[in-house]
The first five atom37 places (N, CA, C, CB, O) and aatype in JSON, in Angstrom:
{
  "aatype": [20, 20, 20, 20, 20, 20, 20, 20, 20, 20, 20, 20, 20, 20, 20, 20, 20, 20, 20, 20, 20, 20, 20, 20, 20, 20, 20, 20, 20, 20, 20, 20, 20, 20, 20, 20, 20, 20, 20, 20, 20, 20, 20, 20, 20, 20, 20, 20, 20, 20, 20, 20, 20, 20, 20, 20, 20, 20, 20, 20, 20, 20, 20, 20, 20, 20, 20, 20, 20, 20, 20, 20, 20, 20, 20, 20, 20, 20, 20, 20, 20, 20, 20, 20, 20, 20, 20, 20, 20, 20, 20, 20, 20, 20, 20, 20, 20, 20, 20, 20],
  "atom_mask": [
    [1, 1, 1, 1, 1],
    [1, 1, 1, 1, 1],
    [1, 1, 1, 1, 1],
    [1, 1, 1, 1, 1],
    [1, 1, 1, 1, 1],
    [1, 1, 1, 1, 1],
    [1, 1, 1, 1, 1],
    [1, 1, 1, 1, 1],
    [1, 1, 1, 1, 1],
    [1, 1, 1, 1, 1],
    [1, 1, 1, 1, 1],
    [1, 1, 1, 1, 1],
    [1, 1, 1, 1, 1],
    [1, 1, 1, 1, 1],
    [1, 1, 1, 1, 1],
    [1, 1, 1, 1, 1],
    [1, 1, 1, 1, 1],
    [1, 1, 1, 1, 1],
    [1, 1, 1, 1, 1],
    [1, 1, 1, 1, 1],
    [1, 1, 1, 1, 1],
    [1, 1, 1, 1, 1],
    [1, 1, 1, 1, 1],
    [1, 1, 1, 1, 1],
    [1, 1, 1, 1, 1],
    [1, 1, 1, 1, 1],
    [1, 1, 1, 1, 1],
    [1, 1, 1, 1, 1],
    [1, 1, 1, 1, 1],
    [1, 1, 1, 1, 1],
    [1, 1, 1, 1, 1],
    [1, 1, 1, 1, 1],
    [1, 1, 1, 1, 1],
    [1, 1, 1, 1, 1],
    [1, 1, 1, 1, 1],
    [1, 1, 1, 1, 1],
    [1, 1, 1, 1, 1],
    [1, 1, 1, 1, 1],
    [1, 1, 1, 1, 1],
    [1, 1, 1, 1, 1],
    [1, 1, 1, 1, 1],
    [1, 1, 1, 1, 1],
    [1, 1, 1, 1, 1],
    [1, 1, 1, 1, 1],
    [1, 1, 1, 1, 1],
    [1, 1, 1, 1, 1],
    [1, 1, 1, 1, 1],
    [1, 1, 1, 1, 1],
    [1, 1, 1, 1, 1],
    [1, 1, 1, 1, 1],
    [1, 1, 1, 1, 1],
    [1, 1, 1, 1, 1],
    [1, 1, 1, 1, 1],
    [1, 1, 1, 1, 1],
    [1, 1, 1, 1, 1],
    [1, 1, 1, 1, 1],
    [1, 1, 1, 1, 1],
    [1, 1, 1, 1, 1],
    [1, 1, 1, 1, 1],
    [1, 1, 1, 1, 1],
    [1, 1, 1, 1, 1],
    [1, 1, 1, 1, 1],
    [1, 1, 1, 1, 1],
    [1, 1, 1, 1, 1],
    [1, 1, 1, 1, 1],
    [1, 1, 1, 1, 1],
    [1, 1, 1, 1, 1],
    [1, 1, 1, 1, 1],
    [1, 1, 1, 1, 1],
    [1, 1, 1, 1, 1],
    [1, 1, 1, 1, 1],
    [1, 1, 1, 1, 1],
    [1, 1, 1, 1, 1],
    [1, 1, 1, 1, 1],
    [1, 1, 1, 1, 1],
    [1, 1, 1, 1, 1],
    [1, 1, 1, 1, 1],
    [1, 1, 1, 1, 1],
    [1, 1, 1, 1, 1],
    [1, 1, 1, 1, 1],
    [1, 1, 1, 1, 1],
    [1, 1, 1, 1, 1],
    [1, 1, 1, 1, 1],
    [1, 1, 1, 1, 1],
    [1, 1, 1, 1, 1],
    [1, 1, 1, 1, 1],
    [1, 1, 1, 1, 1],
    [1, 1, 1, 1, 1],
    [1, 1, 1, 1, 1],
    [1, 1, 1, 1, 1],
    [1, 1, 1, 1, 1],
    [1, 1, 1, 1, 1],
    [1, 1, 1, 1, 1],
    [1, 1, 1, 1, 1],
    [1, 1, 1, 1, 1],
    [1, 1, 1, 1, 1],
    [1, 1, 1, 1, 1],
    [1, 1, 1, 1, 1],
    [1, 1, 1, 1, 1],
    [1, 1, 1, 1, 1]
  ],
  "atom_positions": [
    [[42.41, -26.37, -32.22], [41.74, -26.57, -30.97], [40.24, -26.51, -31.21], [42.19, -25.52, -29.93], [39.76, -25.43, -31.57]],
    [[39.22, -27.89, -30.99], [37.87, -27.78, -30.69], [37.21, -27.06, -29.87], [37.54, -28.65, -30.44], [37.2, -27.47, -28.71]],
    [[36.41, -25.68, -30.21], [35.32, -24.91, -28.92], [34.09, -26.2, -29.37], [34.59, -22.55, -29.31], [33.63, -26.71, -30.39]],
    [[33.92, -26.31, -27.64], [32.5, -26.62, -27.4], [30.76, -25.8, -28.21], [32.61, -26.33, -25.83], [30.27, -24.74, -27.8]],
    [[30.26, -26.52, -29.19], [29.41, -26.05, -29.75], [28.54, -25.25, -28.58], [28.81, -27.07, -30.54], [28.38, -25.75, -27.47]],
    [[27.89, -23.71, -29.0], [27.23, -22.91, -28.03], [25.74, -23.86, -27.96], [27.1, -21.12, -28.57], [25.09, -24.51, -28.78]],
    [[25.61, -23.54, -26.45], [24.08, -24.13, -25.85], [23.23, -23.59, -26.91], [23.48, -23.53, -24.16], [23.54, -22.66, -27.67]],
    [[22.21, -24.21, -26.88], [20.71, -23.27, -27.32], [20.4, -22.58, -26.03], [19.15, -24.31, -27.85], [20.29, -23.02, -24.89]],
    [[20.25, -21.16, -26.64], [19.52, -19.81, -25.76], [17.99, -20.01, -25.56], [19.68, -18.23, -26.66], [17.07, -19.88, -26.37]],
    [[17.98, -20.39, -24.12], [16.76, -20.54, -23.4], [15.94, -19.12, -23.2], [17.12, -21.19, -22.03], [16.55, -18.12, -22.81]],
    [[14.82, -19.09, -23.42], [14.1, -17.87, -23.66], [13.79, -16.96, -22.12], [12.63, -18.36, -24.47], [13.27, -17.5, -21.14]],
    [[14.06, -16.01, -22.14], [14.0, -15.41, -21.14], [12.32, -15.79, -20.43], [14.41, -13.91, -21.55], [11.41, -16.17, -21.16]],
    [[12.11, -15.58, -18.62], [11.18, -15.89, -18.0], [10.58, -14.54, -17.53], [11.54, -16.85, -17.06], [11.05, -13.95, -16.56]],
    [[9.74, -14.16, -18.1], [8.73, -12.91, -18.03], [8.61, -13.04, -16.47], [7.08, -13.04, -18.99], [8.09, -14.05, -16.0]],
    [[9.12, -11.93, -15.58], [7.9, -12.02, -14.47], [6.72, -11.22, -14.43], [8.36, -11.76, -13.23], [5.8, -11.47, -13.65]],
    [[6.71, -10.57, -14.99], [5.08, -10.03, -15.52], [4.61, -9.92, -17.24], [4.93, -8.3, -14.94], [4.71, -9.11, -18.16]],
    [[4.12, -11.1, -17.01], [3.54, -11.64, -18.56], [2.4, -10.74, -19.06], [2.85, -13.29, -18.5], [1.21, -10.94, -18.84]],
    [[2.76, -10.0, -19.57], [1.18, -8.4, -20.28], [0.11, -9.6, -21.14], [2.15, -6.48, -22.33], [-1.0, -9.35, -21.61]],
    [[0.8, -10.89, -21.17], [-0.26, -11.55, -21.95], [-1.4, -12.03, -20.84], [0.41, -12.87, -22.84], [-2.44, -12.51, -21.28]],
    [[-1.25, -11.94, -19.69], [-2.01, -11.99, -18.68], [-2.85, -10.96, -18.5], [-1.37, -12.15, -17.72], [-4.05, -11.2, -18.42]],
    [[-2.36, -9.62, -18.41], [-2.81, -8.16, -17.94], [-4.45, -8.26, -18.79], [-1.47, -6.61, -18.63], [-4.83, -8.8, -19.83]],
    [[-4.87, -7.76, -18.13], [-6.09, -7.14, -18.79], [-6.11, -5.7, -19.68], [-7.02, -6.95, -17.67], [-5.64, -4.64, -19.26]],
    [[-6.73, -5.89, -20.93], [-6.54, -4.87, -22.01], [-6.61, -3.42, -21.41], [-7.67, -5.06, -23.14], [-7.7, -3.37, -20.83]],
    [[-6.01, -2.28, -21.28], [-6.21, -1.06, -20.47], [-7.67, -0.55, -21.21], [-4.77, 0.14, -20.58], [-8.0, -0.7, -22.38]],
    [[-8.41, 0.08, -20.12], [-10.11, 0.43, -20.67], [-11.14, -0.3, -20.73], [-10.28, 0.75, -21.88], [-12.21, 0.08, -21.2]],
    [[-10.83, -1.84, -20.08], [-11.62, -2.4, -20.06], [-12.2, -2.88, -18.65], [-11.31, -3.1, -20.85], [-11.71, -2.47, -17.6]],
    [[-13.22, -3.72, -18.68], [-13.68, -3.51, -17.15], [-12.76, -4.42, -16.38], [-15.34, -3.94, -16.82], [-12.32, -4.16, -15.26]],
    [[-12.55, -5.29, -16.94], [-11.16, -6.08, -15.96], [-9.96, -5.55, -15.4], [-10.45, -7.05, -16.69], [-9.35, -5.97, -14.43]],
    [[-9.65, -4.36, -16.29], [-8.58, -3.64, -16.05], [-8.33, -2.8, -14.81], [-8.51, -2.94, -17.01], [-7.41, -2.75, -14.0]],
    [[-10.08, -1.85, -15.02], [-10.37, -1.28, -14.04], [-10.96, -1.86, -12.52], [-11.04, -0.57, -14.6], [-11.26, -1.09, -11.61]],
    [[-11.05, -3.23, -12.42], [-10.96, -3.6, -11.18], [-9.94, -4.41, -10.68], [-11.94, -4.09, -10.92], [-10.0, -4.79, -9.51]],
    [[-8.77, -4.81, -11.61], [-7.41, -4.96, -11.17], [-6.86, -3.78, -10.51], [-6.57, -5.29, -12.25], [-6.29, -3.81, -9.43]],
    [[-7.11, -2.48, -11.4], [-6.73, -1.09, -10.89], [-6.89, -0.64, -9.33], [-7.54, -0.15, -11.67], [-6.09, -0.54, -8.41]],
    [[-8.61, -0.35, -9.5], [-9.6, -0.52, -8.0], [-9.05, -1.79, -7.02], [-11.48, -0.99, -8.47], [-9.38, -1.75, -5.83]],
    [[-8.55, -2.45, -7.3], [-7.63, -3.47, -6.28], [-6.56, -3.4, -5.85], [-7.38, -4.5, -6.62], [-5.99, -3.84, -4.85]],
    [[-6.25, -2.72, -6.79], [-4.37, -2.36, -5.98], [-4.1, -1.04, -5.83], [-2.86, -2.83, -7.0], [-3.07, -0.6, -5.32]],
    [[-5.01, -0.39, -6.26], [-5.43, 1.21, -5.12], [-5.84, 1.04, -4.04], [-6.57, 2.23, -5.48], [-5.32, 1.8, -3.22]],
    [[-6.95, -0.01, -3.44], [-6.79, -0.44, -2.51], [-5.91, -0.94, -1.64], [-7.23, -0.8, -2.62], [-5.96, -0.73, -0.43]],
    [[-4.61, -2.01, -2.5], [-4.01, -2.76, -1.17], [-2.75, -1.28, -1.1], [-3.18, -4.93, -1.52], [-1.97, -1.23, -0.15]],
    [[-2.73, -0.27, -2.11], [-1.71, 0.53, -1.64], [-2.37, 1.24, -0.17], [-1.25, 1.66, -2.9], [-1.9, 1.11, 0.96]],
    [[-3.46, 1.94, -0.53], [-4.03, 2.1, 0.59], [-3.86, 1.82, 2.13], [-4.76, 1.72, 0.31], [-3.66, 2.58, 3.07]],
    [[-4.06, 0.13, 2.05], [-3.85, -0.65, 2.9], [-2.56, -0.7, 3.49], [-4.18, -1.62, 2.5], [-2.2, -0.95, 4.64]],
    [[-1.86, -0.39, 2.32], [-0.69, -0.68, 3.22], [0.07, 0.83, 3.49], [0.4, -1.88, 2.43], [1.24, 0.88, 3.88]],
    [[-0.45, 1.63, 3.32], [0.01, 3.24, 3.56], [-0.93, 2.7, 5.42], [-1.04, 5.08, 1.96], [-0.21, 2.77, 6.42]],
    [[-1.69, 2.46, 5.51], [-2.32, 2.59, 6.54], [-1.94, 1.55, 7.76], [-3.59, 2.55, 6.12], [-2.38, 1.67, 8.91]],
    [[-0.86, 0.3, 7.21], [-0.32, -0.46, 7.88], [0.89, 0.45, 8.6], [0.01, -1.61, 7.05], [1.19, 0.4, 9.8]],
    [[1.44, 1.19, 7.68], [3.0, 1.71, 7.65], [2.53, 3.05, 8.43], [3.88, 1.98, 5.86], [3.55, 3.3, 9.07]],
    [[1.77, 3.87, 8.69], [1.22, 4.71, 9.48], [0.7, 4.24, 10.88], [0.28, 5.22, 8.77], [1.07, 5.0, 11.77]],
    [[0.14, 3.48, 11.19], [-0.4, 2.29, 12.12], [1.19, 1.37, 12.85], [-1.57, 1.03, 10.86], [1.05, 0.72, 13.88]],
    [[2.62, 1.46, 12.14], [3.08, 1.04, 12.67], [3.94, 2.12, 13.43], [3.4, 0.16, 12.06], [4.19, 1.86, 14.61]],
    [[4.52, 3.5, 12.82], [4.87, 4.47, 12.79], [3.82, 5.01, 14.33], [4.77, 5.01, 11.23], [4.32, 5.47, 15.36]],
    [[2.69, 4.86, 14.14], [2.03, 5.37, 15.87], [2.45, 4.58, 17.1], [0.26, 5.17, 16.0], [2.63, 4.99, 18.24]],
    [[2.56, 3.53, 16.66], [3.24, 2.2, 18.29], [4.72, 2.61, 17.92], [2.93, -0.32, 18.12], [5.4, 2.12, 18.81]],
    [[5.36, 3.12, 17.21], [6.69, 3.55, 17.6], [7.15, 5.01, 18.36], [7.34, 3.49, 16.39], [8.14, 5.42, 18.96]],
    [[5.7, 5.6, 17.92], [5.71, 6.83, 18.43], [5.14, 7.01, 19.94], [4.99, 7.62, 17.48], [5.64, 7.93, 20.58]],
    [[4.26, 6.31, 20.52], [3.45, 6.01, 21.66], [4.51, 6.37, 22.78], [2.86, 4.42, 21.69], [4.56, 7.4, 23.45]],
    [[5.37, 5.19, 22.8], [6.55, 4.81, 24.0], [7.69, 6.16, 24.03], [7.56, 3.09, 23.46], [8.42, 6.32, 25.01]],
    [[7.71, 7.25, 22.62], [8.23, 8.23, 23.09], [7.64, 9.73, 23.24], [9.17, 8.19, 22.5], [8.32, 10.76, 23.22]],
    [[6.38, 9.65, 23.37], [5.42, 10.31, 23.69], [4.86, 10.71, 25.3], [4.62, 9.67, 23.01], [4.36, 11.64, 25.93]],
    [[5.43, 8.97, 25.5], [4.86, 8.52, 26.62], [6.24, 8.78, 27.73], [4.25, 6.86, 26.38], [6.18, 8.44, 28.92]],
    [[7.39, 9.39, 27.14], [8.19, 9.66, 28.15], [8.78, 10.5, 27.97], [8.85, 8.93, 28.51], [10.0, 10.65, 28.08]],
    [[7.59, 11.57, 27.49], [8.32, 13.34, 27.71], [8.08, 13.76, 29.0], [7.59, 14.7, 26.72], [6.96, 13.59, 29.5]],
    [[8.98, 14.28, 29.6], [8.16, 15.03, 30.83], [7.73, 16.79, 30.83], [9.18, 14.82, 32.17], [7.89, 17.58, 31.76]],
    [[7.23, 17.0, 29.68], [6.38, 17.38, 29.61], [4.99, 17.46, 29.47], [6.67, 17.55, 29.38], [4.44, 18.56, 29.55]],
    [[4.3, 16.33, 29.25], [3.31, 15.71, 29.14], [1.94, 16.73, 30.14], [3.79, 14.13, 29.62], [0.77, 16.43, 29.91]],
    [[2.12, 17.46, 30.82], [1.19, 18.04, 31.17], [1.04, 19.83, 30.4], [1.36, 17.85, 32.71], [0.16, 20.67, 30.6]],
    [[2.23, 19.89, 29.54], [1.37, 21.02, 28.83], [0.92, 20.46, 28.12], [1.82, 22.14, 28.23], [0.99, 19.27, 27.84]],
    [[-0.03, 21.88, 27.39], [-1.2, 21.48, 26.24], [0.02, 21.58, 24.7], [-2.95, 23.08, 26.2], [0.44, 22.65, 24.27]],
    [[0.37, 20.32, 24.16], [1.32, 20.28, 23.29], [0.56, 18.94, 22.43], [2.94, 20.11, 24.03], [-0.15, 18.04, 22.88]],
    [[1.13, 19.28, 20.63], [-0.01, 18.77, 20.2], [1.0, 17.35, 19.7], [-1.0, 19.83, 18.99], [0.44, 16.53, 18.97]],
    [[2.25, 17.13, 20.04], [2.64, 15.91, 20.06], [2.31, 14.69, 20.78], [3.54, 16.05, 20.2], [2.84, 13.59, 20.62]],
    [[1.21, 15.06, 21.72], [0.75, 14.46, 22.57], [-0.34, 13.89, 22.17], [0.67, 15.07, 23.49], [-0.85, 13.01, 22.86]],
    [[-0.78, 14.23, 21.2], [-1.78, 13.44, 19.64], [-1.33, 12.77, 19.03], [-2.25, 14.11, 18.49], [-2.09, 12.01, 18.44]],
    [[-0.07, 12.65, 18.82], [0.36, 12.13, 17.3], [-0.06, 11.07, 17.75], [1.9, 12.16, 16.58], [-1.19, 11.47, 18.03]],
    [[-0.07, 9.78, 18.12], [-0.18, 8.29, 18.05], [-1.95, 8.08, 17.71], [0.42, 7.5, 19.73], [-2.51, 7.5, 16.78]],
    [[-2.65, 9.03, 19.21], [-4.6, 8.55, 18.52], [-4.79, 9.18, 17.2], [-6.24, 9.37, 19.61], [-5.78, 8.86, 16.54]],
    [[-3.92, 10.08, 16.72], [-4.48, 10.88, 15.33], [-3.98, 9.99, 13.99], [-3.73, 12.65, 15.21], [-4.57, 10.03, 12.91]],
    [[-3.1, 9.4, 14.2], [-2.28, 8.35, 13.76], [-3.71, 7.21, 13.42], [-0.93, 7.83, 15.11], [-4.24, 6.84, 12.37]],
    [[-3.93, 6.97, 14.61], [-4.66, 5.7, 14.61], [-5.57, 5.77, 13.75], [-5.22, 5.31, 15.78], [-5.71, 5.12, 12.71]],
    [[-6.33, 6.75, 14.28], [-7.64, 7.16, 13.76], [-7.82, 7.77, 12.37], [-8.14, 8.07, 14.65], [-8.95, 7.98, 11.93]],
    [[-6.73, 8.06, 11.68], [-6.5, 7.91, 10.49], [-6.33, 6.57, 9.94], [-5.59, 8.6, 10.26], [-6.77, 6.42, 8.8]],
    [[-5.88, 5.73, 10.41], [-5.48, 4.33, 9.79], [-6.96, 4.08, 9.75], [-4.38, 3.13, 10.72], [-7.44, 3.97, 8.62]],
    [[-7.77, 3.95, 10.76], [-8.85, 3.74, 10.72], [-9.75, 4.11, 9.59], [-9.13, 4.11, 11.66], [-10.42, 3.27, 9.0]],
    [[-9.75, 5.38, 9.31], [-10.63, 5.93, 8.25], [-9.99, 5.65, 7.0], [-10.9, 7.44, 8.39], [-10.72, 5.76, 6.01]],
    [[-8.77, 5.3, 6.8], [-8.4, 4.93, 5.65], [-8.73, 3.84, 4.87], [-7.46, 4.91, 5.72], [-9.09, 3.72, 3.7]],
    [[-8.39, 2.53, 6.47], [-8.89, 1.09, 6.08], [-10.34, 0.92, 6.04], [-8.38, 0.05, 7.05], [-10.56, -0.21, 5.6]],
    [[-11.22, 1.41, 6.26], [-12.84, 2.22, 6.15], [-12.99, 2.64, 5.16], [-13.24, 3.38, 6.94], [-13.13, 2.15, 4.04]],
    [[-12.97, 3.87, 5.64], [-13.48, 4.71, 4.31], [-13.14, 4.5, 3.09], [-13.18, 5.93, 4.33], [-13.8, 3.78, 2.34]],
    [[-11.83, 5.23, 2.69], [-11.34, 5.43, 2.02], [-11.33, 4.45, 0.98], [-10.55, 5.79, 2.48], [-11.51, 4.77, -0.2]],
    [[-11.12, 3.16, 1.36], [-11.12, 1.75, 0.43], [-13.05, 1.46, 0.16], [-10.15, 0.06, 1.63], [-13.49, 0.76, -0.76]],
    [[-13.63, 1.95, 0.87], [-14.72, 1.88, 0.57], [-15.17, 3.06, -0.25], [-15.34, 1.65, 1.61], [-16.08, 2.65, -0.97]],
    [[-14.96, 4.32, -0.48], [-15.08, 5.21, -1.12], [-14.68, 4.65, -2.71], [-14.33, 6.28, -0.46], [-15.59, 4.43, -3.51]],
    [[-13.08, 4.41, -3.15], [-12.22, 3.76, -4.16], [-13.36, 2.75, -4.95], [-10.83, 2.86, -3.36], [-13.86, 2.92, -6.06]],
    [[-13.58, 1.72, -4.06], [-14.53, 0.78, -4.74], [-16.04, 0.85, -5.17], [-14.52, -0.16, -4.02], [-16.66, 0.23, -6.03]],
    [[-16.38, 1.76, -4.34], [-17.58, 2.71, -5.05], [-17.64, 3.08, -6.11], [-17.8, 3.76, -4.66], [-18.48, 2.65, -6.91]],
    [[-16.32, 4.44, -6.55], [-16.1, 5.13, -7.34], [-15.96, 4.15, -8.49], [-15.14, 5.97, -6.99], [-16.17, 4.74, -9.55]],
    [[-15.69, 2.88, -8.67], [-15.05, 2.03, -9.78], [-16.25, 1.99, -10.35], [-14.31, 0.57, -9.49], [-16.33, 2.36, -11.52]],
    [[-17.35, 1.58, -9.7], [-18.59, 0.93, -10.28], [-19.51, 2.06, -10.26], [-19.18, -0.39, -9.46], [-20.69, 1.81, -10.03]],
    [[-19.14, 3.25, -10.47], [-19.79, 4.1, -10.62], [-19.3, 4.61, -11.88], [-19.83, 4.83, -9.59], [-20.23, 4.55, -12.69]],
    [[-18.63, 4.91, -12.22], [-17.51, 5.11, -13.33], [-17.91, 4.09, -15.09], [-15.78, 4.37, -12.39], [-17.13, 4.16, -16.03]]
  ]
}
């Protein structure tokens, strides 16, 4: 009985090619770095920012709402963190790179 001669083995497809990466220690490296410390950032501050509009609508229908209770913050403290994060914080990061 004839087996079918085996294919030629097609070379595997890198999805992250290090021949791309920038050498670690070098300045390219470190503002690939400084860039995606940023978009983590960004997106800690998306995922916090979405977490407050989920929290709002059940905040907003305790009936307790007239004592002094500090769940009654969570959504502007929420915010206003997202705020200083997508601010500051990414502006602090990118400072620090080029200071460094």
């Amino acid at each position: 009985m004839l087996h079918p001669a085996p294919s030629p083995l097609t070379p595997p497809v890198l999805r992250d090619d290090l021949r791309h990466m920038p050498l670690p220690g070098t300045l390219p490296a470190k503002h690939a770095q400084t860039e995606q410390d940023c978009r983590t950032v960004l997106q800690i501050a998306r995922t916090l920012r979405e977490t407050a509009h989920q929290i709002d609508p059940l905040v907003q229908g305790l009936s307790c709402r007239a004592l002094p209770l500090a769940v009654l913050d969570c959504s502007a403290t929420l915010t206003a963190l997202c705020e200083e994060l997508e601010q500051d914080d990414v502006s602090v990061i990118r400072d620090a790179a080029f200071l460094a």
